[in-house]
N, C-alpha and C positions, 0 to 999 in steps of 0.2 A: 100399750102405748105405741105410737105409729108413730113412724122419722119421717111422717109425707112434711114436705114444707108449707107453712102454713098459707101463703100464695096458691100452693094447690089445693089445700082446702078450702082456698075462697075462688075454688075455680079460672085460677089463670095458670097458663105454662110461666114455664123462666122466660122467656122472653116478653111476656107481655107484661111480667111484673116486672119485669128490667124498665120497660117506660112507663110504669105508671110509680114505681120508684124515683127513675132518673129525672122525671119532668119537673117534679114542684123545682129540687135546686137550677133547672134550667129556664127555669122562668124565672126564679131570681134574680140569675146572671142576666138574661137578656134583657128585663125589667129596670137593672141596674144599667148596663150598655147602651139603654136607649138613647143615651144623654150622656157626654164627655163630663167626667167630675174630677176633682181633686183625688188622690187615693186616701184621704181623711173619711171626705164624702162618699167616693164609693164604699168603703167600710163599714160606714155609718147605715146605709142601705142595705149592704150583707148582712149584718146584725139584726135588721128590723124584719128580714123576709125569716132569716133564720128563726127569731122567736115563735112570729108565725107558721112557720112547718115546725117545731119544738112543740109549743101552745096545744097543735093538734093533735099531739100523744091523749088528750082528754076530749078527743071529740066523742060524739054519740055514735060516730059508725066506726063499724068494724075496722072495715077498709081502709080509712085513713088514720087511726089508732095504729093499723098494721103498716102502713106506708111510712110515715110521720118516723113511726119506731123504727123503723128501717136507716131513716135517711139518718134521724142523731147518734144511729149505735156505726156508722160509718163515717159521720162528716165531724162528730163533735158534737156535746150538748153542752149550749150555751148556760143553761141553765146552774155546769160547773164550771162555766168561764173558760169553756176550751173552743177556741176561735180558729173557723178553719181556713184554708189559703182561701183570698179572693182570686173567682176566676177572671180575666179582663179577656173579652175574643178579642181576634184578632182584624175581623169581620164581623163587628157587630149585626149589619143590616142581613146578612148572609146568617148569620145565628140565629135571629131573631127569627126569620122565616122557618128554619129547619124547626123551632121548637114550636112556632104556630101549625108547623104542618103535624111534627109529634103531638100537640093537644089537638088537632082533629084528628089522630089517628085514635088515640085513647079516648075520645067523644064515642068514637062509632064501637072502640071493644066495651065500654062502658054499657052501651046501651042494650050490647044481645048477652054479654054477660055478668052482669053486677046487679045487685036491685037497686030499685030506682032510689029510692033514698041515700043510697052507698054515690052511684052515680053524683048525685045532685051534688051531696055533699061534698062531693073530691071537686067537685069544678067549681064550685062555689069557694073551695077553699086555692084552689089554683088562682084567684080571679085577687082572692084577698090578699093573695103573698106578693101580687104586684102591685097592688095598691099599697101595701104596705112601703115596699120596698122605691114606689116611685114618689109616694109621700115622706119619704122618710129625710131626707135632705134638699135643700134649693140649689137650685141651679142659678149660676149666673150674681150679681153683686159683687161685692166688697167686702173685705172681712165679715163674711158671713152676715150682712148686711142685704137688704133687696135681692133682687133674683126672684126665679118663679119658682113656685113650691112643685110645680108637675108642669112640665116642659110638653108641648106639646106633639115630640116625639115620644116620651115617654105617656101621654094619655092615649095615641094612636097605637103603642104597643098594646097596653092595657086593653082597650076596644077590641083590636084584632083579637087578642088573645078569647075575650069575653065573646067573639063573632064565632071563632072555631070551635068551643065549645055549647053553643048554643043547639039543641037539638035540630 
């Protein structure tokens, strides 16, 4: 039996799987950040991207099976109701870019090193955890009354996001 980590058996160094670990939860956040909320409503959003990176411990690829598992044996699996701190930047607009430029950067390792279906799947599943996460509470209203379900700062994150990882 071999102590390689299993990141280097799917052909990444430590750094490369540092962001393609780090990114789903930073899409989250930024997903989340897109839009000023309540810290109810932000939660409410953490929880939703969270299940969705949790959810994907059962996907069909390797890769995010192996990512997914990464992130809930670090952040918390919601699954046993252990809820991790929300992040809130401090500089949303400034985050949000940093993590659009990390998802083209894992776009471009994705594509000389991962198979295409591994690829596909991880960005397809990046793309859902902001969807999740920017449908997941409305913005704006009255006791949770009217508002927009997805603010059009948070669909422009989403887009971006879906812009950088498109081949």
């Amino acid at each position: 039996m071999s102590d390689e980590p299993l990141y280097s058996k799917l052909g990444f160094t430590d750094a490369e799987w540092g962001l393609l670990v780090g990114l789903p939860q930073s899409v989250l956040t930024a997903a989340s950040a897109a839009s000023p909320d309540s810290t109810r409503k932000t939660r409410q959003e953490s929880a939703a991207g969270l299940d969705v990176i949790s959810d994907a411990r059962a996907s069909a690829s390797p890769l995010v099976v192996a990512v997914a598992g990464a992130i809930v044996s670090r952040v918390g699996d919601p699954d046993l109701g252990e809820e991790p701190p929300v992040i809130e930047p401090g500089d949303p607009i400034a985050y949000a870019e940093d993590v659009l430029g990390r998802a083209a950067e894992a776009n471009a390792l994705l594509t000389v090193k991962a198979d295409q279906a591994d690829a596909e799947t991880y960005k397809h599943w990046l793309v859902e955890i902001a969807e999740s996460v920017v449908g997941a509470a409305s913005t704006g209203g009255v006791l949770g009354i009217g508002g927009e379900t997805v603010t059009d700062n948070e669909r422009a994150f989403r887009d971006d996001l879906a812009k950088a990882l498109a081949d």
